[in-house]
MINURO-732865 format. One line per field, with one value per residue: residue number from 1; chain; y, z, x of N, C-alpha, C in turn. Coordinates in steps of 0.1 Angstrom, whole numbers. Layout:
<nodes>
nr [NUM,...] .
kette [A,...] .
nv [Y,...] .
nw [Z,...] .
nu [X,...] .
cav [Y,...] .
caw [Z,...] .
cau [X,...] .
cv [Y,...] .
cw [Z,...] .
cu [X,...] .
</nodes>
This chain:
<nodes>
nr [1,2,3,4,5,6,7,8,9,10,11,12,13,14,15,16,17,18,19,20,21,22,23,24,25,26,27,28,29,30,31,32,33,34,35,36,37,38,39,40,41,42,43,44,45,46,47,48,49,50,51,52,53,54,55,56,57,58,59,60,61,62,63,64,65,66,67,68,69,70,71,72,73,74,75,76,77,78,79,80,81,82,83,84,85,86,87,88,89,90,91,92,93,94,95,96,97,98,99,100,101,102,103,104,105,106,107,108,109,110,111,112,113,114,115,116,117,118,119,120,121,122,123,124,125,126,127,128,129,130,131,132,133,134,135,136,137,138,139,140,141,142,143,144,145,146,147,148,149,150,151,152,153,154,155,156,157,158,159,160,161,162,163,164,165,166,167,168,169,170,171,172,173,174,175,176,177,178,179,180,181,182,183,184,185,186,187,188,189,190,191,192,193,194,195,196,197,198,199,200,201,202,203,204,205,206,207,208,209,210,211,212,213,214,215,216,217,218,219,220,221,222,223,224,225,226,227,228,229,230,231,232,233,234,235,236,237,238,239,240,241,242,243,244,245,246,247,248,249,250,251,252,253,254,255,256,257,258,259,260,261,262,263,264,265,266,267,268,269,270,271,272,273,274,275,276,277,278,279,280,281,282,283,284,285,286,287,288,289,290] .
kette [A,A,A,A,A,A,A,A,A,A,A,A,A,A,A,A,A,A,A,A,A,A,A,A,A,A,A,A,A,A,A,A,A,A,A,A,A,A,A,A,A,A,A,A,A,A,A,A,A,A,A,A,A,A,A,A,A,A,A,A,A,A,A,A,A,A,A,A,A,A,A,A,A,A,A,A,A,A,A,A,A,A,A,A,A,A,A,A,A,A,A,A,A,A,A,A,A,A,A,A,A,A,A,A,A,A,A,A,A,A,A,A,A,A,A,A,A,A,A,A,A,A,A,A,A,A,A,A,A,A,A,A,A,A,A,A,A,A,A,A,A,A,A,A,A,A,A,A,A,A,A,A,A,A,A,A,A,A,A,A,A,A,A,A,A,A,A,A,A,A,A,A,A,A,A,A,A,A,A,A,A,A,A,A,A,A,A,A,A,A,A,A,A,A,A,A,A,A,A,A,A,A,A,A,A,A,A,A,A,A,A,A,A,A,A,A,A,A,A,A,A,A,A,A,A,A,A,A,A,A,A,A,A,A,A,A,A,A,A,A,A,A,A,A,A,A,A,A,A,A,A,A,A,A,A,A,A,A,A,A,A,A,A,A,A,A,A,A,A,A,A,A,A,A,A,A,A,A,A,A,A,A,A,A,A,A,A,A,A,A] .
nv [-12,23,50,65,97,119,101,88,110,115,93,93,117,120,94,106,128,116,105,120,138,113,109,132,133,108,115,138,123,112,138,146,166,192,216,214,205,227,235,210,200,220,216,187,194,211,192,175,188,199,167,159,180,172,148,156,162,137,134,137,154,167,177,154,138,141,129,104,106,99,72,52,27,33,40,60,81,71,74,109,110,98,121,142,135,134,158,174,166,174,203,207,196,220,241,233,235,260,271,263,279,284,260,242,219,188,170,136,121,133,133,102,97,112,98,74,76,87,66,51,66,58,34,34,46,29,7,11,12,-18,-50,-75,-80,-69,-86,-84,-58,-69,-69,-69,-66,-40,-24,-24,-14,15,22,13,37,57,55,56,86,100,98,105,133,148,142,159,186,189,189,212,235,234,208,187,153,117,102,106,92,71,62,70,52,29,34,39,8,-6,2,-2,-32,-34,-25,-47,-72,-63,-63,-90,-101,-91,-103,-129,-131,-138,-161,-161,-148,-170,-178,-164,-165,-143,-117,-115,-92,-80,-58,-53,-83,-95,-86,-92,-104,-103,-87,-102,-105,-82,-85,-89,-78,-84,-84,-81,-44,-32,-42,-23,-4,-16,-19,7,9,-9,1,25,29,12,26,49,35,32,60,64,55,69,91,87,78,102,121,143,155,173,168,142,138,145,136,108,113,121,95,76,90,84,61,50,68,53,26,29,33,12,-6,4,-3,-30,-32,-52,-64,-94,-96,-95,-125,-136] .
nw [0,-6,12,37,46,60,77,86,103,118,138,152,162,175,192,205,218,235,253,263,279,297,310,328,341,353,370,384,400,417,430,417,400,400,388,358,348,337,315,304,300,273,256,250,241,221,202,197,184,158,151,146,125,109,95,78,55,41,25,0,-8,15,30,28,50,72,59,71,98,105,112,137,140,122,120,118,135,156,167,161,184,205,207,207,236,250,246,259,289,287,293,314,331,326,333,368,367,365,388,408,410,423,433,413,412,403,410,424,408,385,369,372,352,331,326,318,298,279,270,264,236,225,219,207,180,166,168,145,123,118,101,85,62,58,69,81,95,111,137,174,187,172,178,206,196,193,214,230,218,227,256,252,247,263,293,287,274,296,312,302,307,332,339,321,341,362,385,402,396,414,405,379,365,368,355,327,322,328,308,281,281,280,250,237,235,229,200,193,194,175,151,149,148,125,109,112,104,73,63,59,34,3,-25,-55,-85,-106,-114,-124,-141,-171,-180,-170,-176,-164,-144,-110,-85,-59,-47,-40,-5,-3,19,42,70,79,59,22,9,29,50,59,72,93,109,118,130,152,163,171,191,209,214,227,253,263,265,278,304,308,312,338,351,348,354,337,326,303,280,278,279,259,240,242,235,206,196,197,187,158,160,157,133,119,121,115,93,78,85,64,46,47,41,26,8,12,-3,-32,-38,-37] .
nu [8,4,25,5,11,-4,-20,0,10,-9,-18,5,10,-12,-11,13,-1,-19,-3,16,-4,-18,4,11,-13,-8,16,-2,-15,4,7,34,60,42,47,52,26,6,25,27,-3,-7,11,4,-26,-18,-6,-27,-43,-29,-26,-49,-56,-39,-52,-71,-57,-53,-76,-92,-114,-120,-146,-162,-160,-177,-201,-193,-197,-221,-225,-221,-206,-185,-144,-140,-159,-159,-129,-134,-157,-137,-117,-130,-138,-120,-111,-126,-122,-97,-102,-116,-95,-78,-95,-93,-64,-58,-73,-62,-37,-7,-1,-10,-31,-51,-81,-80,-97,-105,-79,-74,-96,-90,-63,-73,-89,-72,-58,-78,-86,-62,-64,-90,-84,-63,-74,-94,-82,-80,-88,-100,-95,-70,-40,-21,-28,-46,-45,-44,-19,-11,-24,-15,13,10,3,23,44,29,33,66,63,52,61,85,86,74,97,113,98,99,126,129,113,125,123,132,129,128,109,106,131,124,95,98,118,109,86,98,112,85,76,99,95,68,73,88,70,47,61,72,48,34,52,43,21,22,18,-10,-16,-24,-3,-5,2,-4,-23,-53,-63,-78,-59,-37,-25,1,8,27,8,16,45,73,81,67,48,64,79,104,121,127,118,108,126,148,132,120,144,150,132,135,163,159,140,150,175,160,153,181,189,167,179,210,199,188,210,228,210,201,180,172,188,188,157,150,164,153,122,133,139,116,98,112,111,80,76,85,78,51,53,63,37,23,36,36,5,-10,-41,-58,-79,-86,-76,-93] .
cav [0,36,56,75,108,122,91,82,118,115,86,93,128,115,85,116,138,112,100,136,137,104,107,144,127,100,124,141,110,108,146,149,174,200,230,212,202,236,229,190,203,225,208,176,201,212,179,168,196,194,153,162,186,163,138,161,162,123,135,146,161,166,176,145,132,145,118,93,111,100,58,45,20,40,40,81,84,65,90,118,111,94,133,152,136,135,177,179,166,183,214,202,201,233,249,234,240,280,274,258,285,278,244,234,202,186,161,121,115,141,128,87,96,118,83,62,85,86,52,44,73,48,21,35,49,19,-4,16,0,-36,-54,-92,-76,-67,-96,-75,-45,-69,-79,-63,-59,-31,-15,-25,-9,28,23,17,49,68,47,63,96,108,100,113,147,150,141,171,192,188,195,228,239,229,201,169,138,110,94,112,84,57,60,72,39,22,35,36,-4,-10,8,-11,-46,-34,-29,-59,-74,-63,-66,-105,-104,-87,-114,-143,-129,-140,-177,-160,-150,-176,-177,-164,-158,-130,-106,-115,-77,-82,-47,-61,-93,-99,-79,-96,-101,-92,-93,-110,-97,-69,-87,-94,-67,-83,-84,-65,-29,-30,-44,-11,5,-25,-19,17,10,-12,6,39,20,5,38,55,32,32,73,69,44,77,105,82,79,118,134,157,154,179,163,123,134,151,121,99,118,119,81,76,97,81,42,55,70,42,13,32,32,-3,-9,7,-13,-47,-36,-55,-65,-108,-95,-100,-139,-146] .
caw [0,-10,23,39,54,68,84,98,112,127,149,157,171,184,206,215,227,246,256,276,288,306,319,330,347,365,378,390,406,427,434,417,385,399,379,347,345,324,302,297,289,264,248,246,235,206,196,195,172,146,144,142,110,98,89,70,39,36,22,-15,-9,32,35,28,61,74,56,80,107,107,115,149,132,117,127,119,141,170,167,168,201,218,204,218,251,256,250,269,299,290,294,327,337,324,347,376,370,368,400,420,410,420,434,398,413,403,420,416,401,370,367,367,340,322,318,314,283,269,268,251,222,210,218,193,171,164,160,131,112,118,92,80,47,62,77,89,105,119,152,192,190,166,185,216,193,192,231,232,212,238,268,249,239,276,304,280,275,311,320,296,314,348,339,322,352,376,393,396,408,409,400,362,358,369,349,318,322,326,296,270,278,274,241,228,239,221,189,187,192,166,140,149,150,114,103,113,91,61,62,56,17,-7,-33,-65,-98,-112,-115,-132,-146,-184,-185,-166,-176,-159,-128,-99,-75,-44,-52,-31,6,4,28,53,77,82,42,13,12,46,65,65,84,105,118,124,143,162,168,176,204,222,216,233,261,262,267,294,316,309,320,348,358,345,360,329,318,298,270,275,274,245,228,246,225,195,194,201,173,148,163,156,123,108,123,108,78,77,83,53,33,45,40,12,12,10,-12,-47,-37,-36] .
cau [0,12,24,-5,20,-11,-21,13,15,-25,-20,18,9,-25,-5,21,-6,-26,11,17,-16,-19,17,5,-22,-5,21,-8,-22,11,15,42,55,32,49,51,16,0,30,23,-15,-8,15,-6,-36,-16,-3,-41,-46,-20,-28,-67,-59,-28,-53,-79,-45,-58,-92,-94,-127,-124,-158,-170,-156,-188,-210,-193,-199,-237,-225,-214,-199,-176,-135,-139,-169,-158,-120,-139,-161,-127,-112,-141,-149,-109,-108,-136,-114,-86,-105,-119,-85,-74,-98,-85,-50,-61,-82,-52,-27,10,0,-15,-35,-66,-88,-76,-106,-99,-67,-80,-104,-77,-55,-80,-95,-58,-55,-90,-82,-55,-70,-96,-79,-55,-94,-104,-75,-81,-99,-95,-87,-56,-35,-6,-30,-59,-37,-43,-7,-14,-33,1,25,5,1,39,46,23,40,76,68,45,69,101,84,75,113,117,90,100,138,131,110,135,118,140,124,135,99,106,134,116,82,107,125,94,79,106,113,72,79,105,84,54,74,95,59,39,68,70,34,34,60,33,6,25,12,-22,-16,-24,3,-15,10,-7,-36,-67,-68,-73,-56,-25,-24,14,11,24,0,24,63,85,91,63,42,70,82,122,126,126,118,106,135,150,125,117,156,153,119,135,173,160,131,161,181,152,160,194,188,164,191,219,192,187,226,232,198,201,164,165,190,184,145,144,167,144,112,136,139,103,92,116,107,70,71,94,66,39,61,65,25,16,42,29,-7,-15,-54,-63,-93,-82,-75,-113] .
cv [12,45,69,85,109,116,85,93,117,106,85,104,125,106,97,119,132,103,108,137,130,105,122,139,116,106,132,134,108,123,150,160,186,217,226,209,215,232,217,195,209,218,196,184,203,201,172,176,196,176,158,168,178,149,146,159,147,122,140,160,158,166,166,136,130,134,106,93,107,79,53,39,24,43,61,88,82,74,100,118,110,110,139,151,138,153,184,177,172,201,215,210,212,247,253,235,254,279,271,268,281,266,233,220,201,171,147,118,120,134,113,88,99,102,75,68,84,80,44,52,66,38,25,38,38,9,0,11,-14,-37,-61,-94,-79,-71,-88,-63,-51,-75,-65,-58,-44,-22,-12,-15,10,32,25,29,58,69,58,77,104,109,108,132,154,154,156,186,198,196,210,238,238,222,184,166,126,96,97,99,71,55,64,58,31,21,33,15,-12,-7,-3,-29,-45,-37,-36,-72,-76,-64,-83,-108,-102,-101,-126,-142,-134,-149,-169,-156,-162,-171,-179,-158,-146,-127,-112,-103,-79,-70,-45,-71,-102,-93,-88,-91,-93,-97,-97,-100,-85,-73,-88,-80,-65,-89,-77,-55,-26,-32,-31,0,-2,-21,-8,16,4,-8,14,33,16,17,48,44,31,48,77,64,57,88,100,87,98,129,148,154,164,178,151,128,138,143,112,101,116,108,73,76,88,69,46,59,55,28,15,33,17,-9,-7,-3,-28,-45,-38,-72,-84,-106,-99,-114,-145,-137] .
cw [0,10,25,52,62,80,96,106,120,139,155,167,182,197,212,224,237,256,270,282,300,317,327,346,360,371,386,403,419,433,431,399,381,386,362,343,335,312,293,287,276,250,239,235,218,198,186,182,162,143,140,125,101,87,80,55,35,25,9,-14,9,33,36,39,69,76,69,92,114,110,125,148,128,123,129,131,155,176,169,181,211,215,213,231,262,257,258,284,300,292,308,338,336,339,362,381,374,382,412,418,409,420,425,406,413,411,412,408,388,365,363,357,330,319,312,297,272,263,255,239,214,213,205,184,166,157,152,123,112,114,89,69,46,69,88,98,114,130,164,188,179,169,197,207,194,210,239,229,228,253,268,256,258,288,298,278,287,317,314,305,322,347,338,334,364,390,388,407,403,399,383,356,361,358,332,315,315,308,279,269,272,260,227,224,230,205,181,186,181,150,140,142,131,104,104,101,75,55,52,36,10,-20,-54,-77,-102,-113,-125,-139,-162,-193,-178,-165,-170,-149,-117,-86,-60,-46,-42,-23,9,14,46,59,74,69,34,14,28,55,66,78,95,115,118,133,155,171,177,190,208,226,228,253,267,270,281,311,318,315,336,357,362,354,350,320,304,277,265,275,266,237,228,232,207,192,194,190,160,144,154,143,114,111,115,90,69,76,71,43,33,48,34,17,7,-3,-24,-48,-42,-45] .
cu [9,15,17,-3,9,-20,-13,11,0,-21,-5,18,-2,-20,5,9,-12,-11,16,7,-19,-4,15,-3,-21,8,11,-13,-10,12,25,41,43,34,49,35,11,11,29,9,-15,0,8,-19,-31,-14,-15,-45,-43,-24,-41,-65,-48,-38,-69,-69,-48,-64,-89,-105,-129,-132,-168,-171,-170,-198,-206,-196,-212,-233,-217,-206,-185,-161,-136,-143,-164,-139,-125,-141,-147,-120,-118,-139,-131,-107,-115,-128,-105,-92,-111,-105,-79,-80,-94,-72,-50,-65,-71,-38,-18,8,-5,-17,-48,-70,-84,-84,-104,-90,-70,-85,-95,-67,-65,-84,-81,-56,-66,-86,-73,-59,-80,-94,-72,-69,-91,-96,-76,-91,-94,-90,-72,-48,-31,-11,-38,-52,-38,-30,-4,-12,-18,9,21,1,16,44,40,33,58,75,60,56,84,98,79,84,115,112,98,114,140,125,112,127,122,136,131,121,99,116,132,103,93,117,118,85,81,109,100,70,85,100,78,58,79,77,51,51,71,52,30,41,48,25,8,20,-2,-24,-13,-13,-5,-1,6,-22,-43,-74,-67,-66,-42,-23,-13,17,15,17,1,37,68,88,79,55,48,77,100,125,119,125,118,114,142,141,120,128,155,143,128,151,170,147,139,172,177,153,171,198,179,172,203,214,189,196,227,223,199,184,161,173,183,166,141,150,158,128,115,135,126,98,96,112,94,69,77,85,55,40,56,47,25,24,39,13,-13,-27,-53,-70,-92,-79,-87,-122] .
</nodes>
């Protein structure tokens, strides 16, 4: 399948932003990271924003987005609401950060729902791609690998946070640890997991198009993650994800949060677009078999 930029960058920014949010939130949840908190929000807010209109450049005719808008069913429809009901919280919280002043703190309960909400937005967002069509996208671990990304990219811009507003904990290189190794898990995961799905193509010589009579049907290797085109990007997914650990074990040692977590986020990002890379290159549909 052709790479769909606007796509990769939708659910890359989307797992960022609900990434900073939830890690926001469960800093909240401990008390800690009280000064970074308005910055975490905003941050996340914009994130949310830029992915939301990155994935309008998809649309030939955006306004037509609309029409789907009217089917529950729908992966668009069910993004939206988890969008909405998640800004709607982030705006909850906004309030009480203003209401609490210097001590920027909101009630656990805000904060519980704020993760939990984070968490479902890629959980749903990640759904709307899985379809039987599509060996290599219809797998949970899919869904795990855009949860890992979040897992990456929340506690590393936190570490970042905290540092520039001179609040060193030591709970920043713990959950940063934490999250970068859940990271790297998730995406050796779904790139095995990708590799399985191969069995499921039937070996068909060629296209039944009487207007490409000698098309191969799928060339050699585009189905598989760790060959052909794709193994390149499979090996940056999975360098720069152990890199990204590797960086939060030195910010640990160092306590310089405010380099190792912005490498940390760099490595994150790069793991993350180069997986989302790799999806689109092994998402080639069953349907023409039958």
């Amino acid at each position: 399948m052709e790479l769909q930029w606007p796509l990769i960058l939708f659910t890359t920014l989307l797992a960022w932003a609900a990434g900073v949010f939830g890690a926001q939130c469960l800093y909240a949840l401990r008390g800690q990271g009280t000064r970074a908190q308005m910055p975490a929000l905003i941050t996340s807010a914009v994130l949310l924003v830029v992915g939301g209109i990155a994935v309008f450049f998809h649309l030939e005719h955006w306004e037509r987005i609309f029409n789907g808008f009217g089917h529950l069913s729908s992966g668009i429809t069910q993004e939206l609401i988890a969008i909405v009901v998640l800004a709607v919280v982030m705006v909850v919280y906004f309030v009480y950060l203003r209401r609490g002043g210097d001590e920027a703190k909101v009630p656990a309960w805000l904060a519980a729902v704020g993760l939990v909400l984070a968490v479902v937005l890629v959980a749903v967002m990640g759904h709307s791609y899985m379809m039987a069509s599509l060996p290599a996208w219809d797998s949970v671990l899919q869904i795990g690998s855009l949860l890992g990304a979040a897992c990456g990219f929340g506690p590393a811009t936190m570490a970042v946070l905290c540092a520039v507003k001179d609040e060193s904990l030591d709970y920043t290189a713990k959950v940063n640890v934490i999250g970068q190794i859940v990271n790297v898990v998730l995406v050796v995961a779904y790139l095995v997991a990708m590799q399985a799905t191969v069995g499921a193509y039937t070996q068909v010589d060629f296209w039944f198009d009487p207007t490409q009579p000698t098309m191969d049907i799928a060339p050699t290797g585009v189905t598989e993650p760790l060959s052909g085109a794709s193994l390149p990007f499979s090996v940056v997914a999975l360098i720069a994800a152990a890199c990204g650990v590797a960086g939060a074990f030195v910010g640990k040692a160092k306590k310089d949060w405010k380099v190792w977590g912005a490498v940390c986020v760099a490595c994150v990002l790069v793991s993350a677009l180069a997986l989302r890379v790799v999806f689109y290159m092994t998402g080639i549909s069953i349907y023409p078999f039958f």
